[in-house]
Structures are given as C-alpha cells and as structure tokens.
N, C-alpha and C positions, 0 to 999 in steps of 0.2 A: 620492498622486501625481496626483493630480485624477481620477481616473477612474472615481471613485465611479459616475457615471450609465452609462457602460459594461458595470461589473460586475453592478450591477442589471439592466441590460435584459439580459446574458447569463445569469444566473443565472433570470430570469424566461423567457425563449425555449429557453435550452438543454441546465437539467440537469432531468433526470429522476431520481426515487426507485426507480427499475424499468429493465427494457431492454426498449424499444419491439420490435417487427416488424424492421424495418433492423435493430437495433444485434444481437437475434440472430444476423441472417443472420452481421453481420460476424466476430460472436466462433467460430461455428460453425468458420468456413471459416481461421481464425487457426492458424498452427504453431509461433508464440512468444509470449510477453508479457515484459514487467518486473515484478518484484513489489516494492515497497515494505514495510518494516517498520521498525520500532523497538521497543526493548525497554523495562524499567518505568523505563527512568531517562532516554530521550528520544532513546538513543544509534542512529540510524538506522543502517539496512540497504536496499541496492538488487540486485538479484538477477537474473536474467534464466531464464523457464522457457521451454522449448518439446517439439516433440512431432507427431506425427502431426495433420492440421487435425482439427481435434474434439475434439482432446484437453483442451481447457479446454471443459467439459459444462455445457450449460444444464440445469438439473433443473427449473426454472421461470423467471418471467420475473424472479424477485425474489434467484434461486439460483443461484451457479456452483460446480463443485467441480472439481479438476485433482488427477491422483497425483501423488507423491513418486516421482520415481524416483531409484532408487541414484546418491549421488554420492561427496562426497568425506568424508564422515562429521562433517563438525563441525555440519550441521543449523541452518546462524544464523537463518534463515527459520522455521524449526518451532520454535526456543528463544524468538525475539521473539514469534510469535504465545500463545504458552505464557504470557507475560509481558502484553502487550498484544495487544489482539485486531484494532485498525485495521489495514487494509493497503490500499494504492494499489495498482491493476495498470493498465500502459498498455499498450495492443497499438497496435501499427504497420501498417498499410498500406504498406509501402513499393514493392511489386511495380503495382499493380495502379490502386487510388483514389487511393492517394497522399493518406491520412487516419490520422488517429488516434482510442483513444474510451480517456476513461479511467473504472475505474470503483472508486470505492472504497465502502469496505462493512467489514465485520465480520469475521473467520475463526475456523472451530475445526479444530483439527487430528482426524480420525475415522479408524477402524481401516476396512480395506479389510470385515472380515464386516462390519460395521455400516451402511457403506452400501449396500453390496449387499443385506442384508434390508431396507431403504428402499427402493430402487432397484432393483430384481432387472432390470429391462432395460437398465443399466449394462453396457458391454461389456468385454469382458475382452480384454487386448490379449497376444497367442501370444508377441509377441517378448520372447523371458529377459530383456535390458536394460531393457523397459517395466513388469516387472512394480511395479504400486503397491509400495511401504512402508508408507505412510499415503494417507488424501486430506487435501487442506484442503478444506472449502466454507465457503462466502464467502457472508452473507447482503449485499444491494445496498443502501446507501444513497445512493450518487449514482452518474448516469452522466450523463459529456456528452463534447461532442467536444474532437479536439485538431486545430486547424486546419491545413490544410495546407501553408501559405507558406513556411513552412521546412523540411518534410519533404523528401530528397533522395529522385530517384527511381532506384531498384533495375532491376536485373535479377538473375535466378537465373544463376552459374553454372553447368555441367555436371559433374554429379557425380565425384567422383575416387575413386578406389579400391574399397573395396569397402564404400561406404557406410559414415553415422555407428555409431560405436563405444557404441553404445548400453550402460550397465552395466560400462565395460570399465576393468581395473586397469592396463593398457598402459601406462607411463608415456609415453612415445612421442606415444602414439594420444589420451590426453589433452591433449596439451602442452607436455610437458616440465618442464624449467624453463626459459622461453622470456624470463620475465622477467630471470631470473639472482638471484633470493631464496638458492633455494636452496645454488648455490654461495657464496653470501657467509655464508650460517649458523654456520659454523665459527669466522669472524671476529667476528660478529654476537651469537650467545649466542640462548639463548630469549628470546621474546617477550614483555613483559610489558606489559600493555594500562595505560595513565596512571590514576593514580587519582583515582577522579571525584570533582570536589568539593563539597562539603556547604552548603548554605549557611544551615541550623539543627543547633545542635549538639545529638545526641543523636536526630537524625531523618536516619541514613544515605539513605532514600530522595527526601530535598528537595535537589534539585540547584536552583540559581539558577535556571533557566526554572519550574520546580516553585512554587516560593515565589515567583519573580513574578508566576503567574497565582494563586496563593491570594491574594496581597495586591490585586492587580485585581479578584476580586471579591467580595474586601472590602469595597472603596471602593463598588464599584456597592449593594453592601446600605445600607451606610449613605448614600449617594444617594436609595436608593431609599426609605429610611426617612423619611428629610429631606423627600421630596418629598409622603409620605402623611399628611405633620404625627405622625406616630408614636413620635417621637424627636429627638432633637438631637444636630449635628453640630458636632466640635471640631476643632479644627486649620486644617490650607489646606480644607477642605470646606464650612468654615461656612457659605460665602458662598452654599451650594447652598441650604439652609432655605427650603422654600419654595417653591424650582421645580420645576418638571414632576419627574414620578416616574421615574427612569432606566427606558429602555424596551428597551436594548438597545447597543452599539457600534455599529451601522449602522444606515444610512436605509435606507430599499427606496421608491426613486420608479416603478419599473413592478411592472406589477402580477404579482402571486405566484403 
C-alpha cells in the first residue's frame, strides 16, 4: 500500500524485543489487557483479561506472567495456547496518556506451585474470586506502541453495588443473557463449529492459509537456489536463474 518506508522507519524507532523503563511502568499500573490467540489451524481467538493494577507481573524485562482466574469454563485462551504458543496482548491507556503498547511474544500455560517456586515473591491475592487456576507467562518478543489518535478518552465511573463479582456463578451478576443466545437455544439446536477445510487430502491439519505459506516458501528456496547457481529453476521461476539470491520479502531502508 506504498508504505513500505513508513513501516521500516517504525519498525527501526519503535519495536523493541524487551520492555524498556517506561513500558514497565506502563504495564505495572494496567487493570486490563486484550489477549490474542489462535489455535493449530489459524482459527483466532480475542479475549479481554483484567484485574487489580499489577496483576499482569513483570518477572523480568523479557517476562510477563498474569493468572487465570475462574471463568466460564470453556478456557479458549489456555486450549489455543496449548495448541499454538503466539499471543498478542494490547493494554490501553484510556484514563489517563491516552496510549497503547502492544506486546507479543510466546505463552506457556504453568501451574500456580511451579511459579511460585520460581518466583516465591509472587503475591498472592486474599480475594476467593482472584484466586490463580493457572498462570500464562509470556516470554517477549516484540513490544512497541499503539498510537494515540484514535484512542477515545475515558473517564472512571463510580462504582455501583458492591463491587466486581469476582469468581461468581450469579447468572445475574455475570450478565445474563443480555445478548438473548440463550433464549433462542431451544429454536436453535447445539452448536456445531463449520468444518474446516482441508486443502491437501490426507493432511487434516493443512487449511489453505497453511499450504499457502508452505508453497511461499517453496518458491523462495528455489529462488534462492536459482540465485546461488546451485540448481535450476522450471516453470514461471525460470526466469529468476541467475538473479540476486532471494534475501527475504522486505526491504528494511532504515537502519535496524
């Protein structure tokens, strides 16, 4: 979309493989995030955690880990990670800087003893609704900002009642069924997720985006073979024989 020189010079100024000084502070003092997943077949997940500020824990500047608390038991979040270990989380600013940072990275799902003999200065949180299930920790492979030009700016209501329903089976106090899923259920039938399609027979887990990046970088080996005089190329690639050795899909014009 031409913005090639763009992407480079932010990718060169603003992602980091770590969380600087600032971007701690900012995670420290956060009471929610988004969590991103996907499972082995590509089928995304978007989620939303939150919690007491602190509750998504620095363990180092390369380490984040946040508990599981009790929800609503189907766990899509800990079944993706189980399957695929990538996850996107975006926390929001929206009180206060009126910024974002997003950071993705790696997750493994860890038993509450496990990190705590890690970690023994991990705190433990009194309230029955907070108690962990599991942790995720998230090792960091990118962090950078989400600008603020479109972030709406908050204010905190005043709290009603007798505070969030932490842990709680209340139907009520959950929600309801606010959408109305529920009452249509009866009309509706169980739910049966589409079935995903295959696009090598004999290889249930090659969905079409699957077998498109296998066949992408196919092309780049034999590119890249073409280019090292190592081999020879048949087909529409012939015409590469000979040129530059494929070096990558992108240029990077600022500096790295």
């Amino acid at each position: 979309m031409g913005t090639t020189e763009r992407a480079d010079r932010f990718y060169g100024e603003q992602v980091l493989d770590r969380l600087n000084d600032r971007m701690r502070a900012f995670v420290a003092r956060q009471e929610m995030f988004f969590l991103a997943t996907a499972d082995r077949h590509g089928a995304c997940d978007n989620t939303f955690r939150a919690g007491p500020p602190g509750f998504l824990h620095l363990l180092d500047d390369t380490t984040l880990a946040y508990p599981e608390y009790r929800g609503n038991g189907v766990h899509a979040s800990l079944g993706n990670i189980e399957e695929n270990p990538q996850v996107g989380l975006l926390m929001v600013d929206f009180l206060r800087d009126r910024i974002g940072l997003h950071v993705n990275g790696r997750a493994a799902v860890v038993a509450d003893a496990e990190i705590r003999r890690a970690h023994p200065r991990l705190p433990a949180d009194q309230v029955p609704g907070r108690k962990a299930l599991v942790w995720v920790v998230i090792s960091v492979e990118e962090a950078y900002i989400h600008c603020a030009k479109h972030i709406p700016h908050l204010q905190k209501a005043p709290a009603r009642g007798t505070g969030r329903p932490w842990g709680t089976d209340d139907v009520k106090r959950k929600g309801g069924d606010f959408f109305g899923a529920a009452a249509e259920a009866p009309q509706r039938g169980p739910y049966l997720p589409p079935p995903r399609p295959d696009a090598t027979p004999g290889r249930p887990d090659a969905t079409p985006w699957r077998a498109e990046a296998e066949q992408a970088l196919a092309r780049a080996a034999r590119y890249a073979r073409a280019g090292s005089g190592s081999g020879t190329v048949a087909g529409p690639e012939a015409g590469a024989a000979g040129a530059e050795a494929f070096s990558g899909w992108f240029t990077r014009s600022a500096p790295a």
